[in-house]
C-alpha positions, 0 to 999 in steps of 0.5 A, a space after each residue: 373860525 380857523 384857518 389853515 396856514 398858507 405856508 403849510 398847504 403850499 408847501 404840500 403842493 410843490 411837493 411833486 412825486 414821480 408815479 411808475 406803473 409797471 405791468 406785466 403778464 408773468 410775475 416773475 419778471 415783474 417782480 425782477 423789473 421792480 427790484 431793479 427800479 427800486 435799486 437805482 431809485 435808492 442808488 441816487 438817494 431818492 425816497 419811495 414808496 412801494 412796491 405797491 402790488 394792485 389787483 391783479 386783472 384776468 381776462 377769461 375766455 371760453 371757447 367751444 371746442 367742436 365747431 357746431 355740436 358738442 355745445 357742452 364741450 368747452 375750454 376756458 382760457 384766462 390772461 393774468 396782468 400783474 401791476 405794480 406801483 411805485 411813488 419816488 418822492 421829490 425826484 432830481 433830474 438825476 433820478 429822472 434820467 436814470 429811470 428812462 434809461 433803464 433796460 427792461 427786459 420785454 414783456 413789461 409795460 411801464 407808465 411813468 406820470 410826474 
């Protein structure tokens, strides 16, 4: 019988990680959030993991372009979100506090989750 060491598995426990979810519907602007989230992380020598990039969701819609004839002719419109994860290992307050103080420009949903 083996049994796994207490210290080990308590130790893997108190480990707390700090979890960013970023969204976006341009990419660009995205990508320009998550470099400036990664570069005042790095700034105050905290550990990441990431940028993850996640499937990106799109939302499809068709319209009929007439009102009641024409049932051939149609649009189709679709919405792109772009997501994007990234982990902070072990965050001091001061990387907390830095991170809700961050000014990122509109259009770009962040989640973060201790």
């Amino acid at each position: 019988m083996v049994k796994a060491k207490p210290k080990e598995t308590k130790e893997a426990e108190e480990k707390q990680k700090l979890r960013i979810r970023v969204r976006a519907y341009d990419h660009k602007i995205l990508d320009s959030s998550v470099k400036q989230i990664v570069d005042t992380a790095v700034r105050y020598g905290a550990e990441i993991v990431g940028p993850v990039p996640l499937p990106t969701e799109i939302k499809k819609y068709t319209v009929n372009r007439s009102s009641f004839v024409h049932k051939n002719a149609r649009e189709q419109f679709e919405m792109r979100v772009h997501r994007r994860v990234i982990d902070i290992l072990d965050p001091t307050p001061r990387v907390v506090e830095a991170m809700t103080n961050l000014n990122l420009p509109a259009g770009v949903d962040i989640e973060v989750k201790m």
